[in-house]
C-alpha positions as CSV (number, residue, x, y, z in Angstrom):
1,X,136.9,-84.4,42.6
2,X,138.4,-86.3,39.8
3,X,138.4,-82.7,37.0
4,X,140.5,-80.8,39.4
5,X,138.2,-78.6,40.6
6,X,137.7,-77.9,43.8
7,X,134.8,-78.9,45.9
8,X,132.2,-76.8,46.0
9,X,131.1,-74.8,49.2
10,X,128.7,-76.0,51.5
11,X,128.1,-73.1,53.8
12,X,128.7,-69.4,53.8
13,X,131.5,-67.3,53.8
14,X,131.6,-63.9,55.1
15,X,134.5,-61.3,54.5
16,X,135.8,-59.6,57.5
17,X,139.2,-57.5,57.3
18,X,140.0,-59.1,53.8
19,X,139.2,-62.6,54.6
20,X,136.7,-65.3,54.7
21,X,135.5,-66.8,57.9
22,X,132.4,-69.7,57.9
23,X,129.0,-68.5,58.6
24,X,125.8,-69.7,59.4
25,X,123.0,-69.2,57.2
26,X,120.9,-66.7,59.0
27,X,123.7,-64.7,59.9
28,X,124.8,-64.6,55.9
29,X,120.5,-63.9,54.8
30,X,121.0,-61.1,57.3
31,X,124.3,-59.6,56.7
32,X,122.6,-59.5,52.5
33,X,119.0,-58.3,53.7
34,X,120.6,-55.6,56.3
35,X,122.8,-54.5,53.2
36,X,119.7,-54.4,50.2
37,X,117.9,-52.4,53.3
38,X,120.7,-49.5,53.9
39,X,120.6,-48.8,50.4
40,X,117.1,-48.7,49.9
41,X,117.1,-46.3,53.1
42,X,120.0,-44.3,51.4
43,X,118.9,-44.1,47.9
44,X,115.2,-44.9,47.8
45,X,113.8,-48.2,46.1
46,X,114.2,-47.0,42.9
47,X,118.2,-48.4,43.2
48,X,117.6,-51.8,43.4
49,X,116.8,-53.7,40.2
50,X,116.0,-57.5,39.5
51,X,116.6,-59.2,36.1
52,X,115.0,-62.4,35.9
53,X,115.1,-65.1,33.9
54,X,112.8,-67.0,31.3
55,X,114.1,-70.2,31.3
56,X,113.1,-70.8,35.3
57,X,109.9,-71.7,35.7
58,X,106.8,-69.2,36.1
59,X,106.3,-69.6,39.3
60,X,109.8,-68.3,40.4
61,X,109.6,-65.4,38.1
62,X,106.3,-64.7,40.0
63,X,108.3,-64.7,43.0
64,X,110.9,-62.6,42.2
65,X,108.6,-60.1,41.1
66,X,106.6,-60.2,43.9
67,X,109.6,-59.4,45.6
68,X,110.7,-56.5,44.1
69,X,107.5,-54.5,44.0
70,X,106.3,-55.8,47.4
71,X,109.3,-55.8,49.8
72,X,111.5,-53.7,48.3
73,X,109.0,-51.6,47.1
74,X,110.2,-50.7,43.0
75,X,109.0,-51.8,39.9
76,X,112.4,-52.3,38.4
77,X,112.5,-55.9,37.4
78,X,112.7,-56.9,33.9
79,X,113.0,-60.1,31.7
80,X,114.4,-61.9,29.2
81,X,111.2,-63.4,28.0
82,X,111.3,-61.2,24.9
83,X,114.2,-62.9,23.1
């Protein structure tokens, strides 16, 4: 890139002993859905939270909701549609 920057990532990285390694993206989904699970298990639903936001479009917002109260299993999902 031209600004410096460095190029963006184009695939997962998973930390293992203090460093990143390349992962697929099944493995990476499952490593983040085994992790939301344990603490669900450990604390109950009530410790996860979703904030959403209004400027995505409705449909999304419908999905993320429908996430949190269906899968998860919490009502704790909140908006800035308010503002």
């Amino acid at each position: 890139m031209n600004n410096g920057m460095k190029e963006r990532l184009k695939t997962p990285l998973i930390r293992e002993n203090g460093k990143h390694r390349p992962a697929t993206w099944d493995e990476a989904l499952g490593r983040v859905a085994a992790g939301f699970r344990a603490q669900v298990e450990k604390h109950g639903p009530r410790t996860f939270g979703m904030f959403s936001c209004s400027k995505t479009t409705n449909e999304l917002n419908y999905v993320a909701q429908k996430f949190v109260r269906s899968v998860i299993g919490t009502n704790n999902i909140d908006s800035c549609n308010r503002t």
